[in-house]
N, C-alpha and C positions, 0 to 999 in steps of 0.2 A: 504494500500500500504506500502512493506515496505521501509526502510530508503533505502538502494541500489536506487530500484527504482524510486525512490523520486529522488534523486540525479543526477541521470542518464537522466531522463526526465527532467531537470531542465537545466543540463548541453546542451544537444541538443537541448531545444527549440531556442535559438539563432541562432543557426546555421543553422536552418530551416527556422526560420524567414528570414535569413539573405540573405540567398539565393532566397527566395521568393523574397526580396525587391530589390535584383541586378537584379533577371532575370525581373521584372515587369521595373524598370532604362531601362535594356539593352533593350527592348522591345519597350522603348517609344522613345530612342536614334534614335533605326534603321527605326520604323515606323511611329510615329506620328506627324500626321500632319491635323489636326482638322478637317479630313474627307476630304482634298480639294482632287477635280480630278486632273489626270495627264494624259499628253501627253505621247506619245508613238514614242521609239524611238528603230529599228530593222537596225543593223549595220551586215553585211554578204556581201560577194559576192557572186554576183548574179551566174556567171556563175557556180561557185563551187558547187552552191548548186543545178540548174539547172541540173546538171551531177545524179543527182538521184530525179530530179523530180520534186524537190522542188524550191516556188518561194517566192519573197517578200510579194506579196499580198499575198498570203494563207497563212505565217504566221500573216503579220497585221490583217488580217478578222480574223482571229479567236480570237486572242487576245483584238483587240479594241471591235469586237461583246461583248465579256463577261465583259470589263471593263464597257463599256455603258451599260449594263441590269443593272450592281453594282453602276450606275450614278457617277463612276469614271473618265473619259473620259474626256479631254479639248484638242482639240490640241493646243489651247495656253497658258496651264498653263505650269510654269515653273520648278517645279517639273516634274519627269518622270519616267518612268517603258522604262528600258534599256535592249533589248535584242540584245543579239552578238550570231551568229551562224559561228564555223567555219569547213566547211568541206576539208578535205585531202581526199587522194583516197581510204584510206579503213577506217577512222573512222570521227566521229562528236564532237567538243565538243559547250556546250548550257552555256550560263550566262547570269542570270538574274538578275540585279541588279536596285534599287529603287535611284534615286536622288533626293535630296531633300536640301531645304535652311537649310546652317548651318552657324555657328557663333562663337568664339573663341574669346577670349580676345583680341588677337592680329592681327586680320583680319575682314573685310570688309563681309557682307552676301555673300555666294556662294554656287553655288551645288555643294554635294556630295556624293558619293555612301554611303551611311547609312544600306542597306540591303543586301546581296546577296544570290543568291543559284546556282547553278551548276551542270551540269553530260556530262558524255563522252558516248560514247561507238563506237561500228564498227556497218559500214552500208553493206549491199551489194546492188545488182540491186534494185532498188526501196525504198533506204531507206529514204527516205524523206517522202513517208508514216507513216511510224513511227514515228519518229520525229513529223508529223502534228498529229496527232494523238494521240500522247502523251499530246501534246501543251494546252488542255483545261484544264487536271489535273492541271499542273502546275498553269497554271491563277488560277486556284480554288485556288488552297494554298497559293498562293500570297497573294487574293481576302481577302478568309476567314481571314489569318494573320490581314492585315490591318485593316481588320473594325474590328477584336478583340482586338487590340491596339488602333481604335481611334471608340472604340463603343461612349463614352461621348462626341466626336465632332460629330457623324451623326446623333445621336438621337435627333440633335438642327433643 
């Protein structure tokens, strides 16, 4: 190898490391929580959403079904998997956010959104199929995230 190379490869393995050990940090900030389940909380109005179809229970079924196959599921744990649906008359937008106990120097344990993910779009007649329909993807990536963050607390 020559000297350049040498060099060069030296210079950026920090910086790859470095990155490695934030995103793995930022990772354990937003998700980990030593495997525990979480209760589920779906914040929407009803009738808004009823205007294309859609109801509260068919979002909680399909959501709490996948959490409970992943033995995630408590409804009285105090962490939680937070979804907000809000429909207008021609579009949707979806937030799904993780809360969970945190802690600060200067405060008292509390929940906090640690995680989120999001998307918009426009519905027309019927779009609340959609939207349910979509709804199991998302728990998967939730799912998967989580227990790839806290695989050394589920494997206990």
């Amino acid at each position: 190898m020559n000297k350049i190379a040498l060099v060069a490869l030296l210079l950026l393995a920090p910086a790859a490391w470095s990155y490695e050990t934030t995103k793995k940090e930022i990772d354990k900030f937003q998700l980990w929580n030593n495997c525990r389940p979480m209760r589920l909380v779906i914040a929407m109005d009803d009738s808004d959403a009823a205007r294309i179809g859609l109801t509260r229970k068919d979002i909680e079924s399909a959501v709490r079904s996948r959490l409970r196959v992943a033995r995630l599921y408590d409804e009285d744990a105090d962490n939680a998997l937070y979804i907000e649906l809000i429909v207008t008359e021609h579009a949707f937008g979806i937030s799904w956010r993780y809360y969970k106990e945190v802690k600060d120097k200067y405060s008292t344990y509390s929940l906090a959104p640690t995680w989120q993910r999001g998307f918009a779009g426009s519905h027309g007649e019927g779009g609340g199929s959609f939207i349910l329909s979509d709804t199991p993807k998302r728990v998967d990536f939730f799912i998967d995230e989580y227990l790839r963050v806290n695989e050394s607390g589920c494997s206990k």
